[in-house]
C-alpha positions as CSV (number, residue, x, y, z in Angstrom):
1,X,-28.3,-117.9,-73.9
2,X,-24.8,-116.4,-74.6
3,X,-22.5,-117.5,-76.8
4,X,-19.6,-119.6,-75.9
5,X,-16.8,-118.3,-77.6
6,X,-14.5,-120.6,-76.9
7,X,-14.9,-123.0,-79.3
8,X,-15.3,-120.1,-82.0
9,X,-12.5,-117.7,-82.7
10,X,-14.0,-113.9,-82.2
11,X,-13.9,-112.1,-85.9
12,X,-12.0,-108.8,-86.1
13,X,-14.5,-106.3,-86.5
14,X,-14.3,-102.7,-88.2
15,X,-17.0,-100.9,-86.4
16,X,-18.3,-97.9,-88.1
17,X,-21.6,-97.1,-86.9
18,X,-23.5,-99.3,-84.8
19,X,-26.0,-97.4,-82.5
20,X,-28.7,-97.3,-85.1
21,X,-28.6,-101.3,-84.7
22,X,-29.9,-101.5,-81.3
23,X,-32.7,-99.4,-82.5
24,X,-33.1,-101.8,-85.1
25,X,-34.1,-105.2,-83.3
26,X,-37.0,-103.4,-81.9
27,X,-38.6,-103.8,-85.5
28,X,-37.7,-107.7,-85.9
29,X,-38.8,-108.3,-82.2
30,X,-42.5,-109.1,-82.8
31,X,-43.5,-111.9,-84.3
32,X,-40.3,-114.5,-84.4
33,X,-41.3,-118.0,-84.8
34,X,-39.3,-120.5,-82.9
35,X,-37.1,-121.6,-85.7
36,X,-36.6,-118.0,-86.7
37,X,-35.9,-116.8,-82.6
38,X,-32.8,-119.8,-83.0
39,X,-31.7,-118.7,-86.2
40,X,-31.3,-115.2,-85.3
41,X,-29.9,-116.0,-81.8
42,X,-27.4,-118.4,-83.1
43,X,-25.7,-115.1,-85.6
44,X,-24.7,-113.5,-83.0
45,X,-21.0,-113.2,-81.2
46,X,-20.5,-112.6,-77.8
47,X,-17.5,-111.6,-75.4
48,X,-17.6,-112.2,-71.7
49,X,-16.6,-108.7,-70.8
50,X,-17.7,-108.9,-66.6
51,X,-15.8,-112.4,-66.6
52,X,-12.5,-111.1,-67.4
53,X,-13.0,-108.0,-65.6
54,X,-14.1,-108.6,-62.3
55,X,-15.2,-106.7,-59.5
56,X,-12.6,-103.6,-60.2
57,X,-15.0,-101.6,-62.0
58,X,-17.1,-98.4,-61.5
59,X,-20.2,-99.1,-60.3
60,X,-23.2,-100.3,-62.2
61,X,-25.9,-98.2,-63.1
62,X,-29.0,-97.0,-60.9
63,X,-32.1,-95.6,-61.5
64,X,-31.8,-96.5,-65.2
65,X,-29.9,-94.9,-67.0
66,X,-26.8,-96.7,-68.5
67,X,-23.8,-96.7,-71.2
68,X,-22.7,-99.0,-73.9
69,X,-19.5,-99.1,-75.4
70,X,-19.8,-99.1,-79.4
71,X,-16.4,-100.3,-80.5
72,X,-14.9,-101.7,-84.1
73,X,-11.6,-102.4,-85.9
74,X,-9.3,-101.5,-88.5
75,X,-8.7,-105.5,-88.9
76,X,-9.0,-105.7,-93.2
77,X,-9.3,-109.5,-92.5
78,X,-12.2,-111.7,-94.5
79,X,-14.7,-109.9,-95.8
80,X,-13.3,-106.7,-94.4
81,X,-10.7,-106.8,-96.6
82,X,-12.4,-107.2,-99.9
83,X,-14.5,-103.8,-98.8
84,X,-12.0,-101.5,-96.6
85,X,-8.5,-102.8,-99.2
86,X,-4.8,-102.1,-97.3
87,X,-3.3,-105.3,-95.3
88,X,-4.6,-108.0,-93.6
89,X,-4.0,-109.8,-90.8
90,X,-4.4,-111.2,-87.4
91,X,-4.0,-107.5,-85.3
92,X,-6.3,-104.8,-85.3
93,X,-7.0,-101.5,-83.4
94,X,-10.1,-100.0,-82.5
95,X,-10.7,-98.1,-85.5
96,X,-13.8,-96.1,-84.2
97,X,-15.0,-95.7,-80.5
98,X,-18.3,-94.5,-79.1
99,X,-19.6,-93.8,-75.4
100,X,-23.2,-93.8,-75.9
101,X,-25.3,-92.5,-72.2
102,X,-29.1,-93.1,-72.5
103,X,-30.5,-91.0,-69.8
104,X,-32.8,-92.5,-66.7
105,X,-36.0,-91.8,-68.2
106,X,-35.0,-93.8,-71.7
107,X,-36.0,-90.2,-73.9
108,X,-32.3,-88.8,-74.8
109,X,-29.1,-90.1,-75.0
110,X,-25.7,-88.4,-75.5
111,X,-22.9,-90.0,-77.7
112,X,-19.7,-89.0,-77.5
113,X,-16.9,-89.8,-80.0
114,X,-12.9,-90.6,-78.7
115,X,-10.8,-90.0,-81.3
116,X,-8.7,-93.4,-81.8
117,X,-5.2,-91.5,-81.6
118,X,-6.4,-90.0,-78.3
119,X,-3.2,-90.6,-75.5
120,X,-4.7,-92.2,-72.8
121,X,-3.7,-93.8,-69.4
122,X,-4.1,-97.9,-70.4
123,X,-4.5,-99.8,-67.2
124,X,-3.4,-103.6,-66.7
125,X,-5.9,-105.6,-68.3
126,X,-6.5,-109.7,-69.1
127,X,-7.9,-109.5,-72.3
128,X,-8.9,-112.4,-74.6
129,X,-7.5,-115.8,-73.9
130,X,-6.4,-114.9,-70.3
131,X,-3.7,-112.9,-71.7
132,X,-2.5,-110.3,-69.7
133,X,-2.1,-106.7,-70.6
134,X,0.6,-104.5,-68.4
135,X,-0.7,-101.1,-68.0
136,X,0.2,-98.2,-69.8
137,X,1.2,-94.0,-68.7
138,X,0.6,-93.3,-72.1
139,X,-0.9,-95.3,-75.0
140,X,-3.0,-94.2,-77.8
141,X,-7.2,-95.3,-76.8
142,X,-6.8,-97.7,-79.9
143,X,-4.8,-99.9,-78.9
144,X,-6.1,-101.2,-75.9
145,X,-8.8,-103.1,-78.4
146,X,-5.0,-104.6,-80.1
147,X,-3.3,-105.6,-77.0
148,X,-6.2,-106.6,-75.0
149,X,-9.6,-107.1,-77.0
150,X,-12.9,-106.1,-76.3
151,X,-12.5,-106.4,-72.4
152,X,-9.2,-103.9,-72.4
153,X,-10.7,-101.3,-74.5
154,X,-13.8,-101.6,-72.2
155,X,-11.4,-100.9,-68.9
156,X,-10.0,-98.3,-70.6
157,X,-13.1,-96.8,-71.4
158,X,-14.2,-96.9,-68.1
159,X,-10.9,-95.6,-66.7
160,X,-11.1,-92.7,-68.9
161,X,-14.9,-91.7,-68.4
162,X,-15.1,-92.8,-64.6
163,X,-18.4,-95.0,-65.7
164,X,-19.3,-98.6,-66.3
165,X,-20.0,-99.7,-69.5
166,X,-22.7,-101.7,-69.3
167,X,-22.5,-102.9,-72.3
168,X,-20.4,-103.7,-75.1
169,X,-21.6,-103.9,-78.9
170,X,-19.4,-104.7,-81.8
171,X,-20.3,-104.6,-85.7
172,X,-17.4,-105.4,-88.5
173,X,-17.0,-103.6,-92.2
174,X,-19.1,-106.0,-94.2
175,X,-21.8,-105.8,-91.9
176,X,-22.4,-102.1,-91.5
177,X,-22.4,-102.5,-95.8
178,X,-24.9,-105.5,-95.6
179,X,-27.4,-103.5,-92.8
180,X,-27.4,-100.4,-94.9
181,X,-28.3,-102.2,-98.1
182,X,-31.0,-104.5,-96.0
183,X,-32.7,-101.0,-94.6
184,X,-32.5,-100.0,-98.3
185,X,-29.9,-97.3,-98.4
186,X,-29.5,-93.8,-96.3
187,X,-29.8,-90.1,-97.5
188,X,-27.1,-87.6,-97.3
189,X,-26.8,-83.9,-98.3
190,X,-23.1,-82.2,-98.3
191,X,-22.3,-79.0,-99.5
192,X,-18.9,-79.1,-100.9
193,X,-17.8,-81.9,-103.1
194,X,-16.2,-85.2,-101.4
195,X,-13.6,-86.7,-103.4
196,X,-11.8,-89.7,-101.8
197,X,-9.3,-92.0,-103.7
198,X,-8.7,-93.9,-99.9
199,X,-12.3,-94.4,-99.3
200,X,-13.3,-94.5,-102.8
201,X,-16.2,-91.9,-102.4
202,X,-17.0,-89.4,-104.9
203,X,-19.6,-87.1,-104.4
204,X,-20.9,-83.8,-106.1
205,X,-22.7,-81.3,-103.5
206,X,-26.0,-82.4,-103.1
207,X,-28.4,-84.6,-101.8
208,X,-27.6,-88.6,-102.1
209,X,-28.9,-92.1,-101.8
210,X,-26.0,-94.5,-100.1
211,X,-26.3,-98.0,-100.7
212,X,-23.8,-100.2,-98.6
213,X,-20.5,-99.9,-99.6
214,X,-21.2,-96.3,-100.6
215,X,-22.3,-95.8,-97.1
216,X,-19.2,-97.5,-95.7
217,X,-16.8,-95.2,-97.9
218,X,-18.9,-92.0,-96.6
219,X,-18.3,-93.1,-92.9
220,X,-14.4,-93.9,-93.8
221,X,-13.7,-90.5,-96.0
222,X,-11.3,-88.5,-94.8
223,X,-8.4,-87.4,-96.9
224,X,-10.9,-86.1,-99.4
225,X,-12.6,-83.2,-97.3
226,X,-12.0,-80.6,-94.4
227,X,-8.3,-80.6,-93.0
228,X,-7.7,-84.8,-93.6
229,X,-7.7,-85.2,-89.7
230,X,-9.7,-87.6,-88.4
231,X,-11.7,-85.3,-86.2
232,X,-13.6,-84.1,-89.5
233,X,-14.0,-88.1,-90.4
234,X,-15.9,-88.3,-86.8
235,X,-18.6,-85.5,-88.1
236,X,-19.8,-87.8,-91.2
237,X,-19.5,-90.9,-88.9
238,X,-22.1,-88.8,-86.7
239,X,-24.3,-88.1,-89.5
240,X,-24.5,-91.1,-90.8
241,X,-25.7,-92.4,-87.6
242,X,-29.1,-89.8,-87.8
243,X,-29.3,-90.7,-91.2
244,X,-29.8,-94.6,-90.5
245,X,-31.6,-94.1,-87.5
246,X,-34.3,-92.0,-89.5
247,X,-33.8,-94.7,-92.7
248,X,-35.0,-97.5,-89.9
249,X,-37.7,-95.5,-88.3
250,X,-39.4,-95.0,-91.6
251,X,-39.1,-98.4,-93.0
252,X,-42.4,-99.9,-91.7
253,X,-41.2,-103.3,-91.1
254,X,-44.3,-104.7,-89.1
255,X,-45.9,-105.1,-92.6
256,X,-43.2,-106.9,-94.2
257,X,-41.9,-109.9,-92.6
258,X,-39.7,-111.0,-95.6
259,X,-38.1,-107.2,-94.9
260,X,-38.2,-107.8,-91.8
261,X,-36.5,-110.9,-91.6
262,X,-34.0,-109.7,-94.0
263,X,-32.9,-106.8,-91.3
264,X,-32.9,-108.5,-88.5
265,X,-30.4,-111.6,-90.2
266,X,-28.3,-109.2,-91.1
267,X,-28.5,-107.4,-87.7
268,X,-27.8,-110.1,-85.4
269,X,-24.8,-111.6,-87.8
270,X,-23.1,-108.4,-87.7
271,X,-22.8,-108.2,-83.9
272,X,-20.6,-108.8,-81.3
273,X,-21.9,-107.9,-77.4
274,X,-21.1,-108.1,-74.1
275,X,-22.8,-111.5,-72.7
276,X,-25.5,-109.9,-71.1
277,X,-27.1,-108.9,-74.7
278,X,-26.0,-111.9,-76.5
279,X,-29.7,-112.9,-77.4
280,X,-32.2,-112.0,-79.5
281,X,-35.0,-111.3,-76.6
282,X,-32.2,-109.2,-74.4
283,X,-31.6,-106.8,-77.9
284,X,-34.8,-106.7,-78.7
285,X,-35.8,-105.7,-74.7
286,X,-32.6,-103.0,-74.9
287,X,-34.2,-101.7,-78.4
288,X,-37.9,-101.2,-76.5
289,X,-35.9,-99.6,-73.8
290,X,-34.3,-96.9,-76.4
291,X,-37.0,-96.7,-79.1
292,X,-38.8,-92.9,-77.9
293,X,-34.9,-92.4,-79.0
294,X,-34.6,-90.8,-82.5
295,X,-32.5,-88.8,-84.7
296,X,-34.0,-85.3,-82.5
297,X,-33.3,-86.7,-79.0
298,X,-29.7,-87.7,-80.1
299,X,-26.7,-85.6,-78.8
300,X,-23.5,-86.1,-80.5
301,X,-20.3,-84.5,-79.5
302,X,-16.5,-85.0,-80.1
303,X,-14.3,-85.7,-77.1
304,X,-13.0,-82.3,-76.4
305,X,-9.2,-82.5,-77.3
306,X,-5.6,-80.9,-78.3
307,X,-2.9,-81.7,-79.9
308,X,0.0,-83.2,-77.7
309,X,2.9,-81.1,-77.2
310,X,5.0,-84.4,-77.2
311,X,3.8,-85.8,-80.6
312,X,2.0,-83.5,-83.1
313,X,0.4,-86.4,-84.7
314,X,-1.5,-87.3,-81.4
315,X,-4.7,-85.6,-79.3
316,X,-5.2,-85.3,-75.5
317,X,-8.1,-84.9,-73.4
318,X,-8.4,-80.9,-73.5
319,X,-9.4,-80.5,-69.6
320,X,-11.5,-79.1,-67.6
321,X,-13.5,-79.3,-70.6
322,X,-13.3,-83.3,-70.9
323,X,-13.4,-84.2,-67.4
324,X,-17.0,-81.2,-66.8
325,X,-18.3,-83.8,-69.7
326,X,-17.7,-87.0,-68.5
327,X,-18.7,-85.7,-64.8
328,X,-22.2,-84.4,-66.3
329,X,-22.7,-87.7,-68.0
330,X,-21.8,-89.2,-64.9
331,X,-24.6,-87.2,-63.1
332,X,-27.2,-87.9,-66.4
333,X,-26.9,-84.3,-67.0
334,X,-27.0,-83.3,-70.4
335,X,-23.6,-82.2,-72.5
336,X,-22.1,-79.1,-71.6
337,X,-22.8,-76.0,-73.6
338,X,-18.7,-75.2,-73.3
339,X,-18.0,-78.4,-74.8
340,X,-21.6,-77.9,-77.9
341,X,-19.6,-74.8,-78.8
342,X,-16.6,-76.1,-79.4
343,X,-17.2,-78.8,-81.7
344,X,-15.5,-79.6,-85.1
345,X,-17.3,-78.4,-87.9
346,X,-18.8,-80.5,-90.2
347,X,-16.5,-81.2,-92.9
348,X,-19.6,-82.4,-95.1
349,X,-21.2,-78.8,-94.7
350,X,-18.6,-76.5,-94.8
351,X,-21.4,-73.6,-96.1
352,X,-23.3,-73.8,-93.2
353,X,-26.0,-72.0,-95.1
354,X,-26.7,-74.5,-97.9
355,X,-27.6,-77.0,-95.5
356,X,-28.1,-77.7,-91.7
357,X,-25.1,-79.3,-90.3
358,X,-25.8,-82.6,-89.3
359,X,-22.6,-81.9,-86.5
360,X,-23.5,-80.4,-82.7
361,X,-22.5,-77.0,-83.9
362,X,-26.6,-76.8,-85.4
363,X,-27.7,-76.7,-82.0
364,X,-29.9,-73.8,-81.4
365,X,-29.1,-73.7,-78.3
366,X,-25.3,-72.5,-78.6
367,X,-24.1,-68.9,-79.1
368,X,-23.1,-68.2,-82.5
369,X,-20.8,-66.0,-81.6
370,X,-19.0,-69.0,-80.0
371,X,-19.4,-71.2,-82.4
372,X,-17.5,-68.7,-85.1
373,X,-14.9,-68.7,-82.6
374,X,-14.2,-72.4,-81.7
375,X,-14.4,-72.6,-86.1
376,X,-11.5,-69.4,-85.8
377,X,-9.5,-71.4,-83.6
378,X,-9.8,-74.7,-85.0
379,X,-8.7,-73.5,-88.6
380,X,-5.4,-72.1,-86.7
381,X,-4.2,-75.9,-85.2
382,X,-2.0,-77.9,-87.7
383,X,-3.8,-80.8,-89.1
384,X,-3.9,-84.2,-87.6
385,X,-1.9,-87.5,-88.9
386,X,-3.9,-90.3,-88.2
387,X,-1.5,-92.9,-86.9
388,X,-2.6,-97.0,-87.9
389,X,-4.5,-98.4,-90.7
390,X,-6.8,-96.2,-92.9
């Protein structure tokens, strides 16, 4: 049963990576005793997405494929704050924003990244409390998630992609921390030395073992590597989704319930969903669905985008290029090569051959030749200021 979150104010959340969650619950599916199935299910948050949105909406999905919306925060509120450091308070902004498309026969998906400074079209929106949202010509993707909550940044999603999110999934700063330690930590391997004071990561070129807040300062590192845009920070956050989703798959959980039990706590009180998935049986059934899914049958891309020639410190959609990818998603195509071979390098592997970049760029499939040139052409844009909290 859902969540009534009425009568229990919504936590800010400061999403990082979430996907590798989902994935997750499969393992603490199996054997839940009934006090355990009510503990779990009683951890987790949930937002009434269809109820404030109505009918207006692209249609849902057929034939089984479908999208979820993986959203967070830069709220430092709680035990955010103690983690991430810079202000607190009541307002926050979708730090982070994923479109993840799992294809109708449940073997691939595709997840594509949208910058948070990304000027977007909002649309009028009631977002949380009934509060209503007027729309927007031109407003930054991350602050639909401020104005309007969970349900605006879901409209605006689905007004920039032209697909229904069908669901909605949520995890805050401490939690991503708390599911890293609880899976026992992730590997890493970066070529050039990272050397944040922001994020408060410091790492030689090598390979490494991430415990939580290690992991959290590796997904939030920016200044400290590549150009200092937030495009580069995107490229780690991609990585270290393969890197948990490989961590999980190799943890054996069915012969350890106290391991077991441990994950899937920590899981379920990390997340806010959509009220469709607010249970412990409808994750777990999502999580069957997407389990042939690993760190091989994952497609990760960057929104394709430029830099605004009305505010330097802000990205548009670069079209066609954007709209031929959110058409082929549309039509559970795969991504297009155009927009594989024109993706941000890997800030974390900037000597592509001391290491296989963890980014799109590694895909075989792409011609070199373009790939060298989308690298020429990104090292002659000016770099990015990232507007809102760190």
């Amino acid at each position: 049963m859902a969540e009534n979150t009425e009568h229990r104010p919504p936590r800010r959340r400061g999403l990082r990576i979430a996907l590798f969650a989902l994935a997750g619950l499969v393992l603490v599916g199996a054997g839940l005793g009934g006090f355990a199935y009510w503990k779990l299910n009683g951890n987790i948050r949930s937002v009434d997405i269809s109820g404030q949105l109505g009918t207006a909406r692209p249609p849902a999905s057929t034939g089984g494929a479908f999208n979820v919306l993986v959203l967070g925060s830069d709220s430092r509120s709680g035990d955010n704050g103690n983690l991430a450091g810079g202000e607190t308070g009541d307002t926050a902004r979708s730090d982070t924003a994923m479109v993840v498309h799992v294809n109708q026969a449940h073997t691939a998906a595709s997840v594509v990244s949208i910058p948070r400074d990304t000027l977007v079209p909002r649309p009028a929106c009631t977002g949380t409390g009934g509060k209503q949202v007027a729309a927007a010509r031109s407003a930054m993707f991350n602050s639909a998630y401020e104005v309007g909550g969970p349900a605006c940044a879901v409209k605006t999603a689905e007004q920039l992609t032209g697909m229904r999110m069908d669901h909605f999934v949520e995890v805050d700063f401490a939690g991503f921390a708390a599911m890293i330690d609880a899976i026992g930590g992730v590997d890493v391997t970066t070529t050039v030395a990272i050397d944040d004071e922001d994020s408060g990561l410091h790492l030689d070129p090598g390979d490494h073992h991430l415990g939580g807040e290690q992991a959290l300062a590796f997904v939030r590192t920016r200044h400290g590597i590549g150009d200092g845009s937030d495009l580069g920070r995107i490229e780690l956050q991609q990585e270290m989704v393969r890197a948990m989703l490989g961590q999980v798959g190799s943890l054996g959980l069915a012969s350890n319930p106290v391991a077991m039990w441990k994950l899937g706590d920590q899981l379920t009180s990390s997340l806010t969903t959509d009220s469709d998935l607010a249970s412990v049986s409808a994750l777990v059934g999502l999580a069957q669905t997407i389990k042939k899914i690993g760190p091989d049958q994952l497609t990760m891309v960057t929104l394709p985008v430029v830099y605004s020639v009305n505010d330097p410190n802000r990205v548009v959609p670069k079209n066609p290029d954007a709209q031929q990818l959110w058409a082929a998603l549309r039509g559970d195509g795969a991504v297009p090569q155009s927009v594989l071979a024109e993706q941000p390098t890997n800030p974390a592997q900037a000597d592509p051959s001391a290491g296989p970049s963890a980014g799109p760029s590694a895909d075989s499939s792409v011609d070199p030749s373009a790939r060298a040139s989308a690298s020429a052409a990104r090292s002659a844009r000016p770099t990015a200021v990232d507007g809102g909290a760190e």
